[in-house]
Structure formats: C-alpha cells, structure tokens
C-alpha positions in Angstrom: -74.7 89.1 242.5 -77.0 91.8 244.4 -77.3 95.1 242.5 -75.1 96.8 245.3 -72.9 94.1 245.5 -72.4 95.1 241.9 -72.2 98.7 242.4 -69.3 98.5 245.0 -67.4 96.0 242.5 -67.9 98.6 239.8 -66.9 101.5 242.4 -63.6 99.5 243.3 -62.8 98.3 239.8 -63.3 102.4 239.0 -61.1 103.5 242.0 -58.3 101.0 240.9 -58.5 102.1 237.3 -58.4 105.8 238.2 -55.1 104.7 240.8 -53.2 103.5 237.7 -54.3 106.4 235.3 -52.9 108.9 237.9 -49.8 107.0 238.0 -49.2 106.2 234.5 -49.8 109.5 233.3 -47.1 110.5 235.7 -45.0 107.7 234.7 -45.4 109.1 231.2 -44.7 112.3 231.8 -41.3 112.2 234.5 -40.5 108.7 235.0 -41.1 106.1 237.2 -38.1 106.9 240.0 -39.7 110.7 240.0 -43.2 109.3 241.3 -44.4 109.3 244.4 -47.4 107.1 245.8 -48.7 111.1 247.4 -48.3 112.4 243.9 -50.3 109.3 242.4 -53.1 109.8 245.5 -53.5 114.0 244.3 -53.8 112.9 241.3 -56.6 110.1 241.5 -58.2 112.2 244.1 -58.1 109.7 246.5 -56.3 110.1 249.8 -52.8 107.9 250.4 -54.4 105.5 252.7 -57.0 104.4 250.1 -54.6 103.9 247.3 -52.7 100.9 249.9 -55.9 99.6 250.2 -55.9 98.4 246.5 -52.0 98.8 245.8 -49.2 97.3 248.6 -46.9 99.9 247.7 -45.4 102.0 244.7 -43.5 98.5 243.1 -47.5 97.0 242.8 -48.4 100.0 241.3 -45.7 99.9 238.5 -46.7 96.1 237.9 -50.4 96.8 237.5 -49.1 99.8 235.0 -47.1 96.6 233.4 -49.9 94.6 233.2 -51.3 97.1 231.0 -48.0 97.4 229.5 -48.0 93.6 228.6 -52.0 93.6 227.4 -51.2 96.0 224.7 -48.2 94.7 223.9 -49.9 91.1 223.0 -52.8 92.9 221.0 -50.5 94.9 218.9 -48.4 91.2 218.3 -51.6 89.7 217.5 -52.9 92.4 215.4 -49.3 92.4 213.5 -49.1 88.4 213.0 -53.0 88.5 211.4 -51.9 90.8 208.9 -49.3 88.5 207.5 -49.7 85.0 205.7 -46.6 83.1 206.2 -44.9 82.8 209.3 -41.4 84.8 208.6 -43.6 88.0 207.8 -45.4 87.1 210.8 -42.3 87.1 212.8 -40.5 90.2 211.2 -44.2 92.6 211.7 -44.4 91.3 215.1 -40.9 93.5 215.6 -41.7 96.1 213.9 -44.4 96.3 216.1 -42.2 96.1 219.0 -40.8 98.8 218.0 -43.7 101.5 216.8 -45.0 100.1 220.3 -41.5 101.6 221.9 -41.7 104.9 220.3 -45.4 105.5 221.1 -45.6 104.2 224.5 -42.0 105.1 226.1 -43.5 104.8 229.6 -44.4 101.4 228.3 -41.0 100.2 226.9 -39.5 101.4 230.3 -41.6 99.3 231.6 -40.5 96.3 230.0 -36.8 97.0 230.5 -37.6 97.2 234.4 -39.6 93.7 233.8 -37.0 92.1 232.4 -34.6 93.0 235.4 -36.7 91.8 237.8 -35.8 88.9 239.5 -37.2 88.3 242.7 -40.6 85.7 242.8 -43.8 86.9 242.6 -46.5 86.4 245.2 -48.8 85.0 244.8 -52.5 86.8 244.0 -50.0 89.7 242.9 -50.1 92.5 240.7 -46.6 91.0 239.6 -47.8 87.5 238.9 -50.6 88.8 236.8 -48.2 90.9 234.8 -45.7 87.9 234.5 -48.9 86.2 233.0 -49.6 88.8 230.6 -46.1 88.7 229.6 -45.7 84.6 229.0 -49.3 85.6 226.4 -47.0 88.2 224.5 -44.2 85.1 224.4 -46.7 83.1 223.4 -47.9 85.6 220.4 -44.2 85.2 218.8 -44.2 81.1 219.4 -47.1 80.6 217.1 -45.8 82.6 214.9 -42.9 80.6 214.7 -44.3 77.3 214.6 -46.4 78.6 211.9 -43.4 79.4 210.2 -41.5 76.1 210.8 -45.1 74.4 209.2 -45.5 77.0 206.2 -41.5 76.0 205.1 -40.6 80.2 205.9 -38.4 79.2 209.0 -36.2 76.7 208.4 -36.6 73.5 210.3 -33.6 73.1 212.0 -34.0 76.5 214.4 -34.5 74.3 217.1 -36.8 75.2 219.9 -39.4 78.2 218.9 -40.0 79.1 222.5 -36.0 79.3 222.5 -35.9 81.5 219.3 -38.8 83.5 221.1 -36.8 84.6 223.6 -33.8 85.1 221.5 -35.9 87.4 219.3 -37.3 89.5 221.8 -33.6 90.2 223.3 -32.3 91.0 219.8 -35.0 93.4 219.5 -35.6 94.9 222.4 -31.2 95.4 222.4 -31.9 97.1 218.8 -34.9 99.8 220.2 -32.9 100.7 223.2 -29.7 101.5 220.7 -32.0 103.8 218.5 -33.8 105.4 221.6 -30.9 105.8 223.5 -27.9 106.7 221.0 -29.7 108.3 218.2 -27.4 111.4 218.1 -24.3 108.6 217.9 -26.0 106.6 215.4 -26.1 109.7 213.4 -22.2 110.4 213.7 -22.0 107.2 212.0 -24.3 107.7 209.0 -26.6 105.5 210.1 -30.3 106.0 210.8 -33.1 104.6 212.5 -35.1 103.1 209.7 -31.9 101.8 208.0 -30.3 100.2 211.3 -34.2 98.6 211.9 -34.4 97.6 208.6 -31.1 95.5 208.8 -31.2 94.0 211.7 -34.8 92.7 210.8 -33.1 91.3 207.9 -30.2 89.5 209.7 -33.2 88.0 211.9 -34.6 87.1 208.5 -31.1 85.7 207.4 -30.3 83.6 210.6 -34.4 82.3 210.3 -33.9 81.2 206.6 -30.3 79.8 206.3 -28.6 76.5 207.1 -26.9 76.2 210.6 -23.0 76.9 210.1 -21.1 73.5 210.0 -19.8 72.6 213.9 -16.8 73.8 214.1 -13.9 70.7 214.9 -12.0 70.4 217.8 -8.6 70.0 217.6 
C-alpha cells in the first residue's frame, strides 16, 4: 500500500471512529431514542452528508456502537474465565462480569437488550453482521468455559448441550441485571439487595450446574 493510500485509510478509519464517539457519548448520556444523526454530525464535526457516507443511517450507527459493545463484552469474559481454574468459577466470574459490565457501561447493556430484540437478517458487509459476529465470540467465551467445566468434573455431565446452557445462562443473567437496574427501589421494599439477590441467583446457577437432573416425571 502507497503511503497516501495509507493516509486516506487512516483518515477514514479516524473519521469513522470519531462518528461512533460522537454517538456513543450521546447514547451514554440521553439514550439512544433521544439521538439524532444531526446531533451525532455537530458532534464529530463532520457535516450530515459525510456521516452517511460511512454509516446508512442511525440503526448502522447503533450496531457499530454494538460492535464495540460486544468487543468489550468478550474481553471482560475472557479476562474473567483466566482468572479462574476450574470451569464452574469460570462460569459464575464470567456473570459477575456481566454484570459490573452492566453497571459501568449502561449505554452498553442497553445495547444488548436492543440486540437481543432484533430480529430482522443482517446484510450482508453490515455493521449488523459484524456485531452479530462479535456477539457469537462473547457466546463462544461462556462455551469453553463450560466444556472446561464438563472436562474438569465442576459441571456435571449430564447438562446436555454447553452452547444450549450458554444461552440459557446469558438469559438468566441478563433477566437478573435488568431486575436490579430497573426495580431496585422495589427490591428494597422487600429486604432484598443487589449483592444478596446476585449472590443467589449465581448460586442457583451453581446449584442447577452441579446437581443431578430431577427424575422425568411419569405420565399417567
């Protein structure tokens, strides 16, 4: 590659970068449904026809924001397994993770709810595919995990599919963030806090991980 041929990569790459720091610090700030695509253009300093000329409109933005989202979601699961030898601890810090990730990155978790609502297929070359990529690597983070766990004797054997109990985990967690971020006030009515609530539902996941499977129940 030609030294200006580098230099206009680096200016675009640059540009792009400073598109989705505009928009996720307003994202941070307000909310997603409270930005505009003129708002995100003042505050890149860049006018609104050269934002569309990297982003198709204000849904790309809000999945190249995800695809952040998603990267630092699978470093801190990564970073979180590491620390732990066998693969139950593995499992549990990776949720715990999830959820200092929630609490620090709100704009983030948002995020992920949104992610998990959409439905419609990506295209393809997409800011949307490359997000749904990032997120299968943060699936991925949890499977090993698992397996490791299912090899190391900490999960028991019979769980059944990991990628299946992946899933399974990440819905039962993200359910238990959005119930502390969203009702702690009510939470509180009951007596119950946010460590103690975290700390017990971790150890359900812990008990459904490490027991037998209940007995089929018989038809009659």
């Amino acid at each position: 590659m030609s030294y200006i041929a580098e230099r206009r990569l680096q200016e675009k790459e640059r540009r792009r970068a400073d598109i989705l720091d505009a928009a996720e610090a307003l994202y941070a700030k307000g909310g997603w449904d409270f930005v505009t695509v003129d708002q995100v253009a003042r505050g890149a300093r860049l006018s609104r026809a050269l934002v569309y000329v990297y982003f198709k409109d204000k849904q790309d933005i809000l999945f190249g924001i995800g695809e952040r989202a998603m990267g630092t979601l699978r470093d801190r699961f990564i970073a979180a397994s590491a620390g732990e030898k066998l693969g139950i601890e593995k499992v549990e810090a990776i949720g715990r993770s999830y959820m200092a990730y929630a609490f620090e990155f709100a704009h983030y978790f948002d995020f992920c709810s949104r992610f998990h609502a959409h439905s419609s297929a990506p295209d393809p070359g997409s800011n949307d595919l490359a997000c749904q990529a990032a997120g299968d690597e943060v699936i991925q983070t949890v499977v090993k995990a698992i397996e490791c766990g299912i090899g190391d004797g900490s999960i028991r054997s019979s769980i059944g599919d990991p990628k299946m109990l992946a899933v399974s985990l990440w819905s039962f967690t993200h359910g238990l963030i959005q119930l502390a971020m969203a009702k702690g006030n009510e939470l509180a009515r009951y007596q119950i806090g946010i460590p103690e609530l975290s700390n017990y539902g971790f150890g359900l996941l812990r008990l459904v991980a490490q027991s037998q499977p209940l007995p089929a129940s018989k038809s009659t």
